[in-house]
C-alpha positions, 0 to 999 in steps of 0.5 A: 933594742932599736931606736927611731935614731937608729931606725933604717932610714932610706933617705940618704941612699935614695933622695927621700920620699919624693924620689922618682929614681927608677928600680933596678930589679937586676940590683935585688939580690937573689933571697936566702933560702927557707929555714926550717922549723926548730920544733922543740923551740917553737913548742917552747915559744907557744907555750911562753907566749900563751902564757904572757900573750902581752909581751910582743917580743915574745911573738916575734920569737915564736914567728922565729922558730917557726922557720920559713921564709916571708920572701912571698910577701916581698915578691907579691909587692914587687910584682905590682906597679905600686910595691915597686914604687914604693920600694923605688922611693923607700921612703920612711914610714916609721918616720911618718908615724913618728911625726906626732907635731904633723899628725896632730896638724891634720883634719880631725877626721883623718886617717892620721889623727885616729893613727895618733889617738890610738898611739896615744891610747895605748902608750905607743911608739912608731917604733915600738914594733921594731924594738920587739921585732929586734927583741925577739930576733926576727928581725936578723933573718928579715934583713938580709939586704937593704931593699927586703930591711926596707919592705919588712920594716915598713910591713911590721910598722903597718900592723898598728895601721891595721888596727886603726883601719880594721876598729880591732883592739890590741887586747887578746881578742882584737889581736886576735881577730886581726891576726885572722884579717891580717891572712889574706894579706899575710899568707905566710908560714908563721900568720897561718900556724898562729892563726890555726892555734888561735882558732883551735884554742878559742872558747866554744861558749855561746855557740862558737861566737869566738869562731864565727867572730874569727872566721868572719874577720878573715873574710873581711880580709879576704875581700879588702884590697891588697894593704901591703903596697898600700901608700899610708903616707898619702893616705894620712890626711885623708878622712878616716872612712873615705881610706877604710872604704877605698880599701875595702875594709868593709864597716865592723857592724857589718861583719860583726852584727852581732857584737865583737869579742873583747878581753882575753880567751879566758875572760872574754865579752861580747860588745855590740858594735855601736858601744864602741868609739867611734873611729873604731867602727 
């Protein structure tokens, strides 16, 4: 399993974070082409996950079987002027989010602080999504050069950000929405097969609130502004509403007017947005 101190650490090819070496494109290596889906073992993995969906190694595994390539996601932030920086830079988001002593330093209100609080919350390390990602082996096909190591580590670190911006819990229903969030930004073979079953599965009880909860999720993703070269760095001293609007992360109670999923799929509840905390709105 990885560890912060064996963490990919960019620092020392590139001169840390505030780096402004230019990006030699000619120096990307060419992607390693798609592979293909293992169906009996992703039938295997679907059925594993269903029936422990707390266990993330689990879904790194299934991501796994389900073959592809994510090479879209790498490409779509090299084509703009602030993926390219970034990836110029690679600076070290884990490492940021690892800092608890510098997070607790910033504003109450900030976008760092609820980051932190979540964490803390839920028993979380900065580093806990890359230990499942190596777990469930996904992480050996993500790697296969030091800039794409680099963009898909920082994308799976993202994911806990996400949660903190969107207010969607880590409980089934919350991945669940967030998965269903996360397409307009994700538009990868694994996000649309595991969002589709996730719909498909969903109870029908109280006239298709599940779905409609899901469907208006992606929506709110659809008309946020793209998070995948988004600067979380800078942004985690800044107040918390001041990034979610800026991003165009539309407010939960507007989504949502009528109450938010919670629990799982088989025990499950609807909550009205103003019940929950108030960094979660």
């Amino acid at each position: 399993m990885t560890s912060s101190a064996n963490l990919h650490d960019p620092k020392s090819e590139n001169g840390g974070p505030g780096s402004e070496r230019a990006l030699d494109l000619d120096a990307i290596p060419a992607p390693e082409p798609a592979r293909p889906i293992r169906w009996r073992a992703a039938w295997r993995g679907f059925r594993a996950l269903m029936a422990d969906p707390e266990r993330t190694e689990l879904a790194f595994s299934f991501f796994d079987t389900l073959g592809g390539s994510d090479e879209i996601l790498f490409q779509r932030s090299l084509a703009t002027a602030a993926g390219r920086r970034l990836l110029a830079e690679r600076s070290s988001l884990v490492h940021a989010l690892a800092d608890r002593k510098a997070l607790a330093a910033l504003p109450e209100n900030s976008f760092g602080r609820a980051y932190l609080a979540f964490a803390q919350q839920n028993g979380f390390a900065a580093d806990g999504l890359l230990e499942a990602r190596e777990e469930g082996g996904s992480s050996e096909r993500e790697g296969s050069d030091s800039y794409r190591e680099w963009f898909f580590e920082r994308l799976t670190v993202m994911h806990d950000l996400w949660h903190v911006l969107t207010g969607y819990g880590t409980d089934e229903a919350g991945e669940a929405h967030l998965l269903a969030f996360s397409l307009a930004h994700l538009p990868i073979r694994s996000i649309r097969v595991v969002s589709l079953l996730l719909f498909l599965r969903a109870p029908r009880r109280n006239r298709f609130f599940f779905h409609r909860g899901l469907l208006a999720a992606r929506r709110r993703g659809r008309r946020s502004a793209p998070l995948i070269s988004a600067r979380f760095e800078e942004l985690l001293a800044r107040p918390l509403e001041v990034v979610r609007n800026e991003l165009g992360i539309a407010p939960l109670a507007e989504t949502h007017p009528e109450g938010l999923v919670m629990g799982s799929q088989e025990h499950w509840s609807i909550r009205p947005v103003a019940a929950l905390p108030g960094t979660a709105r």
